[in-house]
Every structure is written in structure tokens, then in C-alpha cells.
ZAMARTI-35386 format. One record per residue (C-alpha): residue in three letters; z, y, x. Coordinates in steps of 0.2 Angstrom, whole numbers, padded with zeros to 4 digits, always signed. Example, Ala and Ser with C-alpha at 12.3 -4.5 7.8 and 13.67 -1.06 7.14 Angstrom:
Ala+0039-0022+0062 Ser+0036-0005+0068 
! end
This chain:
Unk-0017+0017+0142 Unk-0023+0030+0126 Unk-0010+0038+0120 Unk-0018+0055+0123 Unk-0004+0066+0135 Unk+0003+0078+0125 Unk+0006+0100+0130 Unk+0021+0110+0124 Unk+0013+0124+0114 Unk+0019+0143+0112 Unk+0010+0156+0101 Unk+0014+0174+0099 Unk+0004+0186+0089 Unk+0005+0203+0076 Unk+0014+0198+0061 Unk+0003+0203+0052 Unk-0009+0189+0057 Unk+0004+0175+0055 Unk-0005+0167+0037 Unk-0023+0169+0045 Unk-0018+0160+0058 Unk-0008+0145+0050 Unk-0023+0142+0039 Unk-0035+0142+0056 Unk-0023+0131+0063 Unk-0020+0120+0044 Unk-0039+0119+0045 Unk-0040+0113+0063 Unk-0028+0100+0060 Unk-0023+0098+0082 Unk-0004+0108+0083 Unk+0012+0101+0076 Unk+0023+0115+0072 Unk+0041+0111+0077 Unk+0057+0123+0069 Unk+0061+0138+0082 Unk+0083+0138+0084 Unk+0083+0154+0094 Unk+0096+0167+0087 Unk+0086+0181+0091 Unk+0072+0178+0083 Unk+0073+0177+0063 Unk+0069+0165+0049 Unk+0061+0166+0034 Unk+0066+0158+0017 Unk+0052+0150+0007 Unk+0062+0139-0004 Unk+0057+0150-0019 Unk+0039+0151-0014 Unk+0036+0132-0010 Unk+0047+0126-0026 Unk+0035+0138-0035 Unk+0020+0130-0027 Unk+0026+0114-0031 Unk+0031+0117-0048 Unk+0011+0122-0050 Unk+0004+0108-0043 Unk+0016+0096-0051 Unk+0008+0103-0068 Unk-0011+0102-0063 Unk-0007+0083-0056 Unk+0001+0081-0075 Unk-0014+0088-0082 Unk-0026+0078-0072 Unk-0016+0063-0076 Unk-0017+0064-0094 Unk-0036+0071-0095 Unk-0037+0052-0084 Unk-0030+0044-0099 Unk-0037+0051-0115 Unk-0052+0055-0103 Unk-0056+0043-0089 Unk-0070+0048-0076 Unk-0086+0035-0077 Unk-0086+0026-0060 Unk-0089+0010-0051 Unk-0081+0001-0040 Unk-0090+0009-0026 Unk-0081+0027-0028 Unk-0068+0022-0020 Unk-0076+0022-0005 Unk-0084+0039-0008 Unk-0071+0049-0001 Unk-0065+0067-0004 Unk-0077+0079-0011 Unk-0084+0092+0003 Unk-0082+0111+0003 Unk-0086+0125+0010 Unk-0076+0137+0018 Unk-0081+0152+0004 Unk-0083+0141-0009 Unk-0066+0137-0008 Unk-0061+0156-0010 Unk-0071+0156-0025 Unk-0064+0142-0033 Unk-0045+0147-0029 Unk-0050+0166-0039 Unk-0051+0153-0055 Unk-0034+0146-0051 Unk-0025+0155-0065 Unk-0038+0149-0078 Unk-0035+0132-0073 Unk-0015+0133-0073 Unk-0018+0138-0092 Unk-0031+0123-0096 Unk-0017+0113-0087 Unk-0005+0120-0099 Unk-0015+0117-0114 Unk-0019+0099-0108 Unk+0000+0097-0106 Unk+0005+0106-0124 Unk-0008+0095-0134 Unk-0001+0079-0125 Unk+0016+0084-0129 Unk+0011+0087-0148 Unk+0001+0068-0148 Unk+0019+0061-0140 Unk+0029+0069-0157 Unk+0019+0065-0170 Unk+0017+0048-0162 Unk+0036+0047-0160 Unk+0039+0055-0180 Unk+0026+0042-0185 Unk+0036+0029-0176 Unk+0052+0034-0186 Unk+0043+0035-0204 Unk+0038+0018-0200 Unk+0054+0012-0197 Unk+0060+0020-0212 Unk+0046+0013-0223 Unk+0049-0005-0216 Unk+0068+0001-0222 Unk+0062+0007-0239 Unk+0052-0010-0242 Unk+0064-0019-0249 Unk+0070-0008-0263 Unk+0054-0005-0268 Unk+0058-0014-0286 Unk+0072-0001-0287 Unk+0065+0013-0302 Unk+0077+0025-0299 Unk+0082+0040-0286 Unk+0089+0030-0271 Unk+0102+0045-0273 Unk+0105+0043-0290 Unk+0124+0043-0292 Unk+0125+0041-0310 Unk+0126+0049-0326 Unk+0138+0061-0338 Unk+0147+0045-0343 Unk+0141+0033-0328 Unk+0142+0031-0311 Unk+0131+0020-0299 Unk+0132+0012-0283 Unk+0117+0008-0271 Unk+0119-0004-0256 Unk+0118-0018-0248 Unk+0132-0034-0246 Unk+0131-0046-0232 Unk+0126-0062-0236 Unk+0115-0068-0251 Unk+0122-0065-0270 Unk+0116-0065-0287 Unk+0118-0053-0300 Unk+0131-0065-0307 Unk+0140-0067-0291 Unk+0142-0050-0290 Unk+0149-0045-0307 Unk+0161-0060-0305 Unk+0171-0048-0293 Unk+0169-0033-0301 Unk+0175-0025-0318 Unk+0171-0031-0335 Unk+0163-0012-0336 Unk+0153-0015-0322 Unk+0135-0022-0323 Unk+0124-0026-0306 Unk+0106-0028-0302 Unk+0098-0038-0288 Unk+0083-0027-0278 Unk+0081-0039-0265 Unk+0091-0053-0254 Unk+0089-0062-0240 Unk+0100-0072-0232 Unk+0108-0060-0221 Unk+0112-0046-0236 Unk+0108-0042-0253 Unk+0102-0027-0259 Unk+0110-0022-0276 Unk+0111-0007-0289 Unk+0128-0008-0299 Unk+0132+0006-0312 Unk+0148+0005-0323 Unk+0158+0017-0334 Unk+0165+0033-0325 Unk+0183+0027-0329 Unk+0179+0010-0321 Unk+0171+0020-0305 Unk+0186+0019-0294 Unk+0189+0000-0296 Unk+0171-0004-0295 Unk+0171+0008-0278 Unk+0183-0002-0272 Unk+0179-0021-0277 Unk+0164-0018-0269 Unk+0172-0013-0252 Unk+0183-0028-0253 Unk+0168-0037-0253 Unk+0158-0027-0235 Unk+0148-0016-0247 Unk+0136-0005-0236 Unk+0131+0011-0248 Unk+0114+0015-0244 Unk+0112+0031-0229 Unk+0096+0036-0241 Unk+0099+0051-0250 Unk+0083+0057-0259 Unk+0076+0062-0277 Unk+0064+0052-0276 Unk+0061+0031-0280 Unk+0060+0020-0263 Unk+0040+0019-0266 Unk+0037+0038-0270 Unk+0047+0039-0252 Unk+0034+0026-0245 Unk+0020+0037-0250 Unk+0027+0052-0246 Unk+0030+0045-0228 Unk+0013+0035-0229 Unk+0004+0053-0232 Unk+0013+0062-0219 Unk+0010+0047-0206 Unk-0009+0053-0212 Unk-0007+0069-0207 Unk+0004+0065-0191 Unk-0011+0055-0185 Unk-0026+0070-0190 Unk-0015+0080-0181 Unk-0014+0070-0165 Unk-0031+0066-0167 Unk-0039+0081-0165 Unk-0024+0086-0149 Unk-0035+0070-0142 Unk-0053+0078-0145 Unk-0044+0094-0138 Unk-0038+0086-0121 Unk-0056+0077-0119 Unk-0064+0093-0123 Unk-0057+0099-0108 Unk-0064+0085-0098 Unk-0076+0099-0087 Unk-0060+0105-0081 Unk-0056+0090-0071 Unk-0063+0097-0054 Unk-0055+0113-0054 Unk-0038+0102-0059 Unk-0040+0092-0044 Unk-0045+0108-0030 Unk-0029+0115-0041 Unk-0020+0101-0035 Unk-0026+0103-0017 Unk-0024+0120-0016 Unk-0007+0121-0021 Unk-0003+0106-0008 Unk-0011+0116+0006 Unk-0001+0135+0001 Unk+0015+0123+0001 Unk+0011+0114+0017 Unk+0005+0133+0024 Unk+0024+0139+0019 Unk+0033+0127+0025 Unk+0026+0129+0040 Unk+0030+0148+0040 Unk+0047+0142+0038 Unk+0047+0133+0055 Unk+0039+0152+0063 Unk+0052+0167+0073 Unk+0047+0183+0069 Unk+0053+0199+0075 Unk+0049+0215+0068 Unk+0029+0215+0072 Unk+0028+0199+0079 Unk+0030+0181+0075 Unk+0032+0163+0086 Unk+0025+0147+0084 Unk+0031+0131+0093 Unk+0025+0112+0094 Unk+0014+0102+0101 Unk-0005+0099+0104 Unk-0015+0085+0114 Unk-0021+0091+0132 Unk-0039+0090+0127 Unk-0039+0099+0112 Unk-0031+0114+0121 Unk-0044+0126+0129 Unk-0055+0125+0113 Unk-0042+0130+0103 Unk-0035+0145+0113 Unk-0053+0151+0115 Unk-0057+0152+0096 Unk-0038+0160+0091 Unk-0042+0173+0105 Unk-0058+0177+0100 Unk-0051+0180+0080 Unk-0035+0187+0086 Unk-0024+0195+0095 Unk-0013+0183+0103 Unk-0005+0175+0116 Unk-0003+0155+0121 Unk+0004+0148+0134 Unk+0003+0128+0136 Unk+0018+0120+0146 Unk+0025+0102+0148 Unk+0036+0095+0135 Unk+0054+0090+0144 Unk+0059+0074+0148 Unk+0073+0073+0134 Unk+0059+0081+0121 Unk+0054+0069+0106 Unk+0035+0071+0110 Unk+0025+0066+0096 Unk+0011+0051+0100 Unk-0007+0050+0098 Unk-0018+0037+0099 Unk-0036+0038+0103 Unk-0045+0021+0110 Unk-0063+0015+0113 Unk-0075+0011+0098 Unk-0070-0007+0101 Unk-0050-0005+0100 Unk-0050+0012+0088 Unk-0053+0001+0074 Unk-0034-0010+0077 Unk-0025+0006+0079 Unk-0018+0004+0062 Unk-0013-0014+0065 Unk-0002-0006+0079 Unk+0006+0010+0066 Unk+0012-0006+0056 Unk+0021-0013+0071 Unk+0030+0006+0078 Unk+0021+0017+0085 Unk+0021+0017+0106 Unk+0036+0025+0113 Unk+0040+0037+0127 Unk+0038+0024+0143 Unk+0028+0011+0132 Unk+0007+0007+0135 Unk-0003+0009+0118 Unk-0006-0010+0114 Unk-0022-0009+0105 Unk-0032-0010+0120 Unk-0024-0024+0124 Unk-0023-0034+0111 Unk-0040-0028+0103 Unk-0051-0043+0109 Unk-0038-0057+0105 Unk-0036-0049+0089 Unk-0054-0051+0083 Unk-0054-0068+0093 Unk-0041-0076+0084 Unk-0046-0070+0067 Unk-0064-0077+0068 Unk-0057-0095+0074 Unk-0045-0093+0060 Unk-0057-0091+0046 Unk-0071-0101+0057 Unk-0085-0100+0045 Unk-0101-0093+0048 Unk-0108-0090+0031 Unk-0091-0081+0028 Unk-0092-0070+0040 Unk-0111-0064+0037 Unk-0104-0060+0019 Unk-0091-0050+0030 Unk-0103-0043+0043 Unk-0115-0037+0027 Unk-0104-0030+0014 Unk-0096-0021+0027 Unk-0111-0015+0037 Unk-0117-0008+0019 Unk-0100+0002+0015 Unk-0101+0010+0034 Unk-0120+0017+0032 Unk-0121+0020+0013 Unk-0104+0030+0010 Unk-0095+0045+0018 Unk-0079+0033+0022 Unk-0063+0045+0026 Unk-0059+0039+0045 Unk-0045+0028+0041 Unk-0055+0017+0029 Unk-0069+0017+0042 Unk-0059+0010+0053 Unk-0053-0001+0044 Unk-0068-0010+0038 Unk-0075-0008+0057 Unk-0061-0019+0060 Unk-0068-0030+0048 Unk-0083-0029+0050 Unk-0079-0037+0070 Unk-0069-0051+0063 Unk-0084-0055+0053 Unk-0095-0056+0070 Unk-0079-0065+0079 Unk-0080-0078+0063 Unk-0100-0080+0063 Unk-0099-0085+0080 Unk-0083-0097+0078 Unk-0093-0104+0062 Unk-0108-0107+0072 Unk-0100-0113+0085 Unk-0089-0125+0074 Unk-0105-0131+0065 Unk-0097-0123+0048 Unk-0110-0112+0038 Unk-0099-0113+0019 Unk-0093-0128+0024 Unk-0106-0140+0026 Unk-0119-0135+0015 Unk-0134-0138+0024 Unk-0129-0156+0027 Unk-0126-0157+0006 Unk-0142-0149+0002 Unk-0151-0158+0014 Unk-0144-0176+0007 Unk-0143-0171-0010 Unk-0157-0164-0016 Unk-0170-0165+0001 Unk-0167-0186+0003 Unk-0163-0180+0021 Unk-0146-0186+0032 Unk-0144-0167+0043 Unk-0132-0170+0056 Unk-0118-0158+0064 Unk-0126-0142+0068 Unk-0111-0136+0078 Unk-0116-0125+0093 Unk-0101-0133+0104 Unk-0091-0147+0092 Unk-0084-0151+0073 Unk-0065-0148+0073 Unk-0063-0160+0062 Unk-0072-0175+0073 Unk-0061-0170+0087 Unk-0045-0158+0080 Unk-0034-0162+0098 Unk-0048-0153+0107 Unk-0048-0137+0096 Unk-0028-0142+0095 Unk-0027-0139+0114 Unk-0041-0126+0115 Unk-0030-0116+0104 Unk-0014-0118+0118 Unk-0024-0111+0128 Unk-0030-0098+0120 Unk-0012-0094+0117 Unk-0005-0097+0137 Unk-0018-0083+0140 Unk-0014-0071+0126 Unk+0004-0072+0133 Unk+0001-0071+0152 Unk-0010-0054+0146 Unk+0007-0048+0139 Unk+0017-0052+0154 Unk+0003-0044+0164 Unk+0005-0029+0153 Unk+0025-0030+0158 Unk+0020-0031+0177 Unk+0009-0016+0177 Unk+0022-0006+0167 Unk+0037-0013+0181 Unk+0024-0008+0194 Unk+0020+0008+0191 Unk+0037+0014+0187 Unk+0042+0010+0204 Unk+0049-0005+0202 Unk+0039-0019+0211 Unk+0049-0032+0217 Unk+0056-0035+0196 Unk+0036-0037+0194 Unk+0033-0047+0206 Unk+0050-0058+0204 Unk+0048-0055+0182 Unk+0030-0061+0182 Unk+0025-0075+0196 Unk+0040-0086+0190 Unk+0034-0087+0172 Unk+0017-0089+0178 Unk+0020-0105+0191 Unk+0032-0114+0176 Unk+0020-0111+0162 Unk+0006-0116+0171 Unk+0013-0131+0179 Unk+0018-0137+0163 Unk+0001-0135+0154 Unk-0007-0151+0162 Unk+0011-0161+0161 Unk+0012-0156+0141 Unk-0008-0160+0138 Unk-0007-0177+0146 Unk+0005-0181+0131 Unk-0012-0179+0118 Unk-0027-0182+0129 Unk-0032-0189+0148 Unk-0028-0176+0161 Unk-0034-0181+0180 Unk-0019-0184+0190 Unk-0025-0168+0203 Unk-0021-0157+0188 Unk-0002-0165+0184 Unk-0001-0167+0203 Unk-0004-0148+0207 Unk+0006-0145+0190 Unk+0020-0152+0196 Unk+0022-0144+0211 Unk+0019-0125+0202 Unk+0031-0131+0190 Unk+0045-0134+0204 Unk+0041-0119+0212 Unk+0043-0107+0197 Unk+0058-0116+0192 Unk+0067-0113+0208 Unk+0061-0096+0209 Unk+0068-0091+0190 Unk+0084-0101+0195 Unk+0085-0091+0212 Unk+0081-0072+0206 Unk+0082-0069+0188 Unk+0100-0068+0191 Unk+0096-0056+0206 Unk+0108-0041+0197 Unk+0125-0049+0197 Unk+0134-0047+0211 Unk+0144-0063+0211 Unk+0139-0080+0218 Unk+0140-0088+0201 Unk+0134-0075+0191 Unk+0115-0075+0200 Unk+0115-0094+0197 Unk+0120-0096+0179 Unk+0110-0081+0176 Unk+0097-0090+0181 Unk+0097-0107+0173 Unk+0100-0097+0158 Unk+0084-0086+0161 Unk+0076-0105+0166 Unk+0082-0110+0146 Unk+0076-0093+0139 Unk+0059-0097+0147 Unk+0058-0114+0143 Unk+0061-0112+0123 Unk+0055-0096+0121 Unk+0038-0101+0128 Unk+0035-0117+0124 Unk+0041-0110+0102 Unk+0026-0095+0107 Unk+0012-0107+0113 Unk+0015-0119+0097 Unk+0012-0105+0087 Unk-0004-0104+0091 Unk-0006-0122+0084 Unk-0009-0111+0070 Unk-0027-0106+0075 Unk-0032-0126+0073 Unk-0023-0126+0056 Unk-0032-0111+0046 Unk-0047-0117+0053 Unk-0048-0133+0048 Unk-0038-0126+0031 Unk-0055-0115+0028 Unk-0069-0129+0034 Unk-0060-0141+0022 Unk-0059-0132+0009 Unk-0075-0124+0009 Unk-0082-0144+0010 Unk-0073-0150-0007 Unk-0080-0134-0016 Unk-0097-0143-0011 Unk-0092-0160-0015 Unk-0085-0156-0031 Unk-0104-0147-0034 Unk-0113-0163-0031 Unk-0102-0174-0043 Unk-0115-0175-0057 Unk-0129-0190-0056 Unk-0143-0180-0062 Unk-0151-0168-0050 Unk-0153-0153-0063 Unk-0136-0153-0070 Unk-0129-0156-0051 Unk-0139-0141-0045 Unk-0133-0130-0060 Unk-0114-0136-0056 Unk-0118-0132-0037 Unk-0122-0116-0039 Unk-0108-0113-0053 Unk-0095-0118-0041 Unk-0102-0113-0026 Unk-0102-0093-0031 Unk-0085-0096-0037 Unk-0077-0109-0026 Unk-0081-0102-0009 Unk-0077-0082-0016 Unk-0062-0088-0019 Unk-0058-0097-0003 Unk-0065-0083+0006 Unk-0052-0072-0002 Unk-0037-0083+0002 Unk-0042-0088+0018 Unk-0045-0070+0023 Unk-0030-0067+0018 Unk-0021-0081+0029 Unk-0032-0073+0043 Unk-0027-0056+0043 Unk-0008-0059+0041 Unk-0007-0074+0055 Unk-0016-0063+0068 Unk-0006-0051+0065 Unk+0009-0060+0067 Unk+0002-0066+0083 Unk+0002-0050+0091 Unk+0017-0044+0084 Unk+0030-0060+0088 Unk+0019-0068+0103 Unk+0010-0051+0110 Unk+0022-0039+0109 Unk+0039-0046+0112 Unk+0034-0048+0132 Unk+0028-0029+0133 Unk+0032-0017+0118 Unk+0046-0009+0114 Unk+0039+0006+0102 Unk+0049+0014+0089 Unk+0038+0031+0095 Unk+0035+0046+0082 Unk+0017+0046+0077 Unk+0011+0066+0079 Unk+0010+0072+0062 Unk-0002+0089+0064 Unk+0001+0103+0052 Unk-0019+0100+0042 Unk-0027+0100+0026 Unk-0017+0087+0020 Unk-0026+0084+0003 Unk-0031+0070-0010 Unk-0049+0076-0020 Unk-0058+0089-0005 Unk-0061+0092+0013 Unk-0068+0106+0020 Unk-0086+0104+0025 Unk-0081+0113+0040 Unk-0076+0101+0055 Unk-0059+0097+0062 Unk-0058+0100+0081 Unk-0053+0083+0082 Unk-0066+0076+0071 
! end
């Protein structure tokens, strides 16, 4: 239905044109290059060149990244909607002259970011060190001192917690120990004894899990502390000033992010060289284009170069990339159907189809027209005000249609945040406002919306089986439609009064003419869905199992749609307790004060959850429900060789823009 039909390109041209014309073609952004397997063409390397490329660019994104952090960019929230920066065609050449002078701001960036990283990491150690050293501040000698010409000394720790006394006890009568410091899990001591006791002190102490201290120095534990304490000084001026050197390079954040770009495009630009044949003056290109974009571009390449193209159609065993390109309406759910799988070869594109269901069933799921005017407004704003990158254009054009589809449901439901005009009416104007509901309140009558809802849902199914017949029809198979499609439609019909009498009164025309559909699509299911087995038994058991598919499988697809009453009634509710919860207060000036409080931030809140719930349960309703009667997919989506980039564009238009 708009998958757009796809040609078979082949290019030959001089080889000495063959980068001019991949950047024409990277810029138009319309031809997927596909890899040439002919032996007597040749091939070209560019592993070194592209790994170089990326090696560039992966500095300059580095770069950018750390200028971000010890730099961030002044913005607001609407930026992001901003979109990448424009160009012109020479202005890019310009800027691409500077490329080595911003690689060596990159480098310097990344050097002075390396240097805050070490004294940050040396700092961390003397800390360490210092929280070590603490505890033998109260020691006044070298933490290396060993001794004297007629003593020796011993520094440590012992596990557990000793005193002075304790600890000569097991060493000898020579021997004399002082306590630094103790805790309960070890003691820090300083024992010195007479040379010819050193051996037996050494070794009393190691009975006893002595630990000598790993601290060798000159110098007492708090002339260490200050050393280190200095030199954490000077560690931090040093990384201080690396800091005022990256933000001082804050101007060279634009020509790090066209650095960035521009490296992207040379590597997307050789890699696609890659995929080229060459012979000796010449070089061939292959892919694929979309039919309509075909004669423009062969009338601009013949008019810059000399070349020839031929246009073919792709074979039937080809993976032929897929395109989508749908009405203003339906553009906008495109992406809802990349999620699901793209449309394959024999497949229909389903956003057309399930386009208008898709906005229906999102507005009766949120069902609140005060909600969806904020939707309508904050979205109609983004779309004027801001150059929007087309897929975040679509995206809040989709939006901004479920936020007409809730208005209408919300008027129509009598729901405008919850019911506000009825509490501001009672509250504060002495006024009893009744519904203002357009058709009816679900919550004063929830079986009608209940049965609205089924519906709602035997028609979004029947679309899909109609979907299936036109597919089974046009392939040349028209008695499967037929026999695949009028079946389903008699039983499900004829059950849909028979299953509504159940929760409200049906006229006995309808369960009478139900009845009889019922019957008849029964038998027919039992008689043909069988129709390919060639035995007797095999056609009828085939089809009282396709009778059991049917029956489950429709009547678990309908309930589901029971979920368009619950969300809807979820939202109304809600929305009226944030008001209730408003008016508690007696007095009329506090209870306006709390109304407004909790009326900003209840009903924000609600919106943001039930918007939520929306977005994922019609979603789910076209994927389970919608698509299982169709769609097959598991189509490649075409991926166009293009200026594939992050911070620009060029001002210069696409072909398909």
C-alpha cells in the first residue's frame, strides 16, 4: 500500500570521479550501496583508512566529552528540539581546512584531562597514606629508624589490643615497648632493646603476629603528613589550572562537533568505496534506489559527470530493501510499525491501515479533553517554533493527533481534568453544573462504553482480516479469500448480539438473525478450512480445529479491547480524586490555594502515567490484535548511504526531503 517500489541501480563512471560522486550521492542520501562479488572487477582495502578515520573521530568525541563535563553548554530544555545545526556546502570546506588545528585542541583537551585523572588518582593514594600515617602521629622518631650503635628498634603493629605491659611480658627483660595507638583490631607499638637481645626480641614479637610497619622514611609520621598534605596542595593547583585549561578551550566545542561529523561522513564515504569494482579507469557501483527518485538523480550525475546508469528490476530471490512513505495522516505512525518489523517482501505496509484506529483508540484511552488540549498545544508549539529533525516531527505529529482523538473522546465523555467544571461550579460558584458530556459519562453507564469498546474491536479485527482477503486476492488466490474471510465474518457476527444479551437487552431480531449467521459460518469453517487435506477425516477435524482456533482466538482478541473502557475510566477517576482531594479544606481561601497546588501537580502527573498506559496499550493493540490476522514482516528497512551525522546537516536539501 506505500512501500515505495524499489529499481535495481548500476553506475559506471572514470575512476577518477569515483569520491565526487559518493559524496553527491552521501549528500543526496536516495542509493543503497550493495558489495560488488564479481571476479573481474577489483576491490579496494580501506580498513587502514577507515580505522584511521575512526581513531580521529573517536578523539574529538572524547574531547567533546570532556569539554561537556568541566565545560557544559548553557541550554534549556527546549534544545533538544532544535536539531542539528545547518551548513552550507562551502562552508563546510572551509571548516574541514581547520581539521588539523582542532585534532590538536582535541589532543590538548585529552592531555590536560589525563594530567587532572593522575594528580587526582596520586592525591587519592597520599590520602590513603595519611589516614595510614594518622595513627602513629604520637611516634617522634624516623618511621624507619632501626636503631642505634648499641640498640635496635622495632616498629609495627600486633593484632588485637595490648598495653605497654602486655607486651613486655613476652619479650626479653632487655626489651622495653611503647604503645602509639590501639584499637581493638591491633596495636600500634615502638619496642627498642639492646643489639644482643635483637634476635629474641625479633622473634617473640613474630610468635606473637607482629606486622613491621611497610613505612620506610627519615622522617616522623607527621613531617610525612605534611609533606604529603603539601604535595596534595600542589597536586590539586596543578589540576586546577588543566581545568581552567580545558574550559578555556570551551570556543572549540563547534569545530569539535563538525570534527566529529566529518570524520563520521570520510568513514561512511570509504566504506562505501569498499563496496565499489574498479577496473583500471573505471569503477562500478550497485544497490538500490526508490522508482521515484530515479530520473532526478540520473539527470544531475549526467549533468556533473561523465557516467553511465542503467535502472533494472531487483530479482525475485533479491533482499530488496523497504521504504515507507504514507499520507500526512499515517506518515506520522510509521515508526510505531519499525518497532513491530518492517513490511516484508509479499507484506502490505500497515500504517495506513492501522493509522486511524491507532489515534482512535489512544484518545478513548486517555479520554480527557483538558488533557489532550495540553497535548494538542505543547505539541502544535514544538512543530511551528522549532526546526524538528523528521523523525521527531513525526513523532510529535503523532502526538499531537492523539491529543485531537482525546479532546473529542474527553468532550464526548463529558471529562475536561476530570470533573472540574462541576467542582468549581459547586465549590466556589454555589452552583450544582450537571454532566457536560457530548454523548454520555462512562462512569454512569460503564457496560455501554464496555460494549462500545467490543465493538470497536470486532471492527478493528474484521479491517485486518479484510487486509488478509485483499492480500489472498490479489495474489490469485480467491477462493482461500473468500473461504478464509466470509466464515470468520458470519461466526463472529452472529455471536456479537448472542454474547451482548449476556450484559444488556438485545431485540430478539438481532439474536434471531445472529443465530442463523452463527450457524452458517460454523458450518462453513467446519466444511472448508480443512479444504487442503486430501482425506475424508483430515478436511473434517481440520476444520473443527479451525472452528476451536477461531472461537478462542477471537473471542481472547475482542476481550482485549475491554482495555479501552479500563484506562478510560482509570484516567476520569483519577483525575476526579485529584479534585476532590483539592476541595478538602472548609475555608474557601485555603481550599482554593490547595486546589490549585494539587491541581498543577496532581493532574501533570496523571497525565504523565496515563499517557503512558495509552501509548503502550495501543500499541499492543495493533501489534497482538491488528497484525497477527495480516502481517508477517521481518522486511530490511533501506538504509541509504547519507550524511549520517549527530551536530550538522547540510542546508543543501536531500532529494528525498
Amino acid at each position: 500500500m506505500a512501500k515505495l517500489r524499489m529499481k535495481k541501480i548500476e553506475l559506471i563512471a572514470p575512476l577518477t570521479d569515483s569520491k565526487r560522486i559518493i559524496e553527491l550521492l552521501q549528500r543526496r542520501g536516495v542509493v543503497e550501496i550493495s558489495s560488488i562479488d564479481d571476479e573481474e572487477l577489483e576491490q579496494t582495502n580501506v580498513t587502514a583508512v577507515t580505522g584511521e578515520f575512526e581513531r580521529f573521530r573517536s578523539t574529538a568525541a572524547q574531547a567533546l566529552e570532556i569539554l561537556d563535563r568541566e565545560a557544559p553548554e548553557k541550554g534549556s530544555i527546549t534544545d533538544m528540539f532544535g536539531g542539528r545545526t545547518e551548513v552550507e556546502k562551502h562552508d563546510f570546506g572551509k571548516q574541514s581546512l581547520q581539521l588539523e588545528k582542532t585534532m590538536n585542541a582535541a589532543r590538548d583537551i585529552i592531555r590536560r584531562n589525563r594530567i587532572i585523572s593522575e594528580c587526582q588518582a596520586e592525591a587519592a593514594q597520599l590520602e590513603t597514606k595519611c589516614d595510614m600515617l594518622r595513627s602513629w602521629k604520637a611516634l617522634d622518631v624516623p618511621l624507619g629508624f632501626k636503631g642505634t650503635a648499641s640498640t635496635s628498634a622495632f616498629i609495627g603493629s600486633l593484632p588485637g589490643q595490648y598495653t605497654a605491659e602486655e607486651i613486655e611480658s613476652f619479650l626479653p627483660e632487655q626489651a622495653s615497648a611503647e604503645v602509639v595507638s590501639s584499637s581493638k583490631e591491633q596495636t600500634n607499638v615502638f619496642v627498642i632493646c639492646y643489639k644482643e637481645a635483637a634476635e629474641e626480641t625479633g622473634s617473640a614479637l613474630r610468635k606473637n603476629s607482629f606486622i613491621p610497619l611497610s613505612e620506610n622514611s627519615r622522617s616522623t609520621a607527621g613531617e610525612l603528613i605534611a609533606d604529603f598534605a603539601k604535595r596534595r596542595e600542589e597536586l590539586s593547583q596543578k589540576a586546577e589550572e588543566a581545568v581552567k585549561g580545558i574550559q578555556a578551550a570551551a570556543d572549540k566545542r563547534e569545530q569539535l562537533k563538525f570534527a566529529v561529523d566529518y570524520l563520521s561522513m570520510r568513514k561512511d564515504k570509504y566504506d562505501a568505496l569498499s563496496s565499489l569494482g574498479f577496473t583500471e579507469s573505471t569503477f562500478v557501483l550497485t544497490g538500490y534506489i526508490p522508482e521515484k527518485y530515479c530520473q532526478k538523480l540520473k539527470l544531475e550525475l549526467e549533468a556533473k559527470f561523465t557516467v553511465y546508469i542503467k535502472y533494472t528490476e531487483p530479482g525475485e530471490d533479491e533482499d530488496v530493501p523497504v521504504l515507507l512513505e504514507n499520507s500526512r495522516f499515517s506518515a506520522p505512525v510509521e515508526g510505531i510499525t519499525k518497532m513491530y518489523a518492517m513490511p516484508a517482501k509479499d507484506d502490505v505496509d500497515p500504517t495506513p491501515v492501522m493509522s486511524f484506529f491507532y489515534y482512535l483508540f489512544f484518545g478513548m484511552m486517555l479520554s480527557d479533553a483538558g488533557y489532550g488540549l495540553i497535548m494538542v498545544i505543547g505539541t502544535m508549539i514544538a512543530l511551528k517554533k522549532f526546526k524538528l529533525e523528521t523523525p521527531m516531527r513525526k513523532t510529535l505529529t503523532m502526538f499531537r493527533n492523539c491529543g485531537i482523538s482525546t479532546v473529542i473522546w474527553g468532550a464526548l465523555f463529558g471529562s475536561w481534568f476530570g470533573d472540574i467544571v462541576q467542582v468549581v461550579g459547586r465549590e466556589f460558584l454555589g452552583k450544582e453544573i450537571g454532566s457536560i458530556a457530548i454523548w454520555f459519562q462512562p462512569l454512569d453507564d460503564p457496560i455501554k462504553l464496555l460494549l462500545f469498546s467490543f465493538g470497536l474491536g470486532i471492527l478493528h479485527l474484521f479491517l485486518g482480516v479484510a487486509v488478509s482477503f485483499k492480500m489472498s486476492w490479489s495474489g490469485g488466490r480467491k477462493l482461500d479469500a473468500v473461504l478464509d474471510t466470509l466464515p470468520v465474518y458470519l461466526t463472529v457476527l452472529g455471536v456479537a448480539p448472542l454474547a451482548a444479551g449476556i450484559l444488556t437487552d438485545v431485540p430478539q431480531i438481532l439474536k434471531t438473525i445472529g443465530t442463523y449467521l452463527m450457524i452458517a459460518g460454523v458450518v462453513m469453517l467446519v466444511l472448508t478450512a480443512g479444504r487442503t487435506s486430501k482425506s475424508v477425516f483430515g478436511k473434517f477435524f481440520g476444520g473443527l480445529y479451525a472452528l476451536y482456533n477461531t472461537a478462542t482466538g477471537y473471542l481472547s482478541d475482542i476481550l482485549s479491547y475491554s482495555r479501552l473502557l479500563a484506562l478510560g475510566l482509570a484516567t476520569g477517576s483519577i483525575a476526579s480524586v485529584i479534585n476532590l482531594i483539592g476541595t478538602m479544606p472548609e475555608n474557601k481561601t485555603v481550599k482554593l490555594i490547595l486546589l490549585i497546588v494539587v491541581f498543577i501537580a496532581g493532574h501533570t502527573a496523571n497525565l504523565a502515567i496515563n499517557l503512558l498506559g495509552a501509548y503502550v496499550h495501543t500499541d499492543r493493540l495493533q501489534f497482538v490484535e491488528l497484525f497477527s490476522k495480516f502481517y508477517t514482516g521481518g522486511g530490511r528497512e533501506f538504509e541509504p548511504l547519507t550524511v549520517n551525522t549527530k551536530y550538522i546537516k547540510f542546508k543543501e536539501e536531500n532529494i528525498n526531503d
